[in-house]
PAGUVO-700888 format. One line per field, with one value per residue (C-alpha): x, y, z; residue in one letter. Coordinates in pm, whole numbers, always signed. Each point is the difference from the previous one (the first is absolute). Example, Ala and Ser with C-alpha at 12.3 -4.5 7.8 and 13.67 -1.06 7.14 Angstrom:
# residues 2
east <- [+1230	+137]
north <- [-450	+344]
up <- [+780	-66]
bagu <- [a	s]
//
This chain:
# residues 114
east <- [+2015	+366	+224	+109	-345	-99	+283	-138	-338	-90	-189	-335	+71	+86	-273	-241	+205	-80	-350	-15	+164	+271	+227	-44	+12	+283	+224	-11	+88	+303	+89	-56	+194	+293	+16	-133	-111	-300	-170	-349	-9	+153	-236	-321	+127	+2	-311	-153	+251	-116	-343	-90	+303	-212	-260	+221	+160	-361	-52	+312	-118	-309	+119	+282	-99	-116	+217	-244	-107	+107	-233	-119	-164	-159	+209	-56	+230	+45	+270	+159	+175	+232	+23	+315	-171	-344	-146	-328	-121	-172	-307	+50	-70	+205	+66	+303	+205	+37	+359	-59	-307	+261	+257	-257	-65	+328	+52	-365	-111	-338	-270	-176	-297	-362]
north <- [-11716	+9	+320	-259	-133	+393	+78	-233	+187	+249	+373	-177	-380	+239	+217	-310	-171	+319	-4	-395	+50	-237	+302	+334	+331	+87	-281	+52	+362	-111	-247	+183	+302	-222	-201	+103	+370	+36	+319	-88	-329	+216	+323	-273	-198	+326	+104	-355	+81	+352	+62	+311	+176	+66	+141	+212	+98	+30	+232	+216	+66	+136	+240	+109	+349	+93	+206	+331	+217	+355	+235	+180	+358	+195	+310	+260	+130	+394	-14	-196	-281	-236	-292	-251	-114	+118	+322	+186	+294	+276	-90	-390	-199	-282	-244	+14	-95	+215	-13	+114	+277	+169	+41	+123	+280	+88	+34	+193	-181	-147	+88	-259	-197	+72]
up <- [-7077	+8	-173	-285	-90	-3	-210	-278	-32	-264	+123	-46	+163	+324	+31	-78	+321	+192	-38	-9	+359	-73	+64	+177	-192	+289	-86	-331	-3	+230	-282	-240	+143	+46	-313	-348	+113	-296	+85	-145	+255	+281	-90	-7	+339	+219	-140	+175	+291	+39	-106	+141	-153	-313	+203	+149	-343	-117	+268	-57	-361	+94	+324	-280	-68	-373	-143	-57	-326	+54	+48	-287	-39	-273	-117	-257	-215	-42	-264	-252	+132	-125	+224	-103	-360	+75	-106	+223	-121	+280	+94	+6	+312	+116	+276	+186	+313	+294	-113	-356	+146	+249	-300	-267	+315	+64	-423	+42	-297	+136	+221	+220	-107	+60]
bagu <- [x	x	x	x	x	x	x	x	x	x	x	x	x	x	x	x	x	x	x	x	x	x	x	x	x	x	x	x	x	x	x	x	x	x	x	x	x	x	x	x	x	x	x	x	x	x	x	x	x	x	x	x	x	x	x	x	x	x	x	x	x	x	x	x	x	x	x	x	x	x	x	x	x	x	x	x	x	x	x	x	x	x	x	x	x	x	x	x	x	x	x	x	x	x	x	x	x	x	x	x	x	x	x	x	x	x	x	x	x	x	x	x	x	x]
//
């Protein structure tokens, strides 16, 4: 297929020539890349040009590490606390971060959970 009779097909008339094999995916990336530059054709032509890139992007989704849930623990109030809006009276138990647990020490405000 020559560049001119490419350049008169729609998205859809060349990906039907790819897989109709009247034209490889290759050339028509190269035309496409040169001439009318539409993304969706050029993202759909590498994907037949380069198949194993979305197993590989598969891949790199799954080895991406979750982003973890900080670690909560169970501390006990020992005096009336007011925490931003919130209100605990002594005696209430509540879950916290390490962060928050270290702080409510150091302010001597808690004791740790049973």
């Amino acid at each position: 297929m020559s560049e001119q009779d490419y350049k008169n097909l729609n998205v859809e008339e060349v990906l039907a020539a790819v897989q109709n094999g009247e034209l490889a995916a290759e050339e028509a990336l190269l035309f496409e890349k040169e001439g009318k530059a539409r993304k969706s054709l050029i993202v759909a032509l590498e994907e037949l040009v380069n198949p194993e890139d979305d197993t590989k992007k598969e891949e790199s989704k799954e080895e991406a590490p979750e982003k973890e849930e900080p670690t909560l623990v169970e501390v006990k109030f020992i005096a009336n606390v007011k925490v931003g809006t919130n209100l605990y009276k002594a005696g209430e138990k509540l879950a916290v971060t390490v962060e928050e647990q270290e702080a409510f020490l150091k302010a001597e405000v808690i004791e740790l959970g049973d």
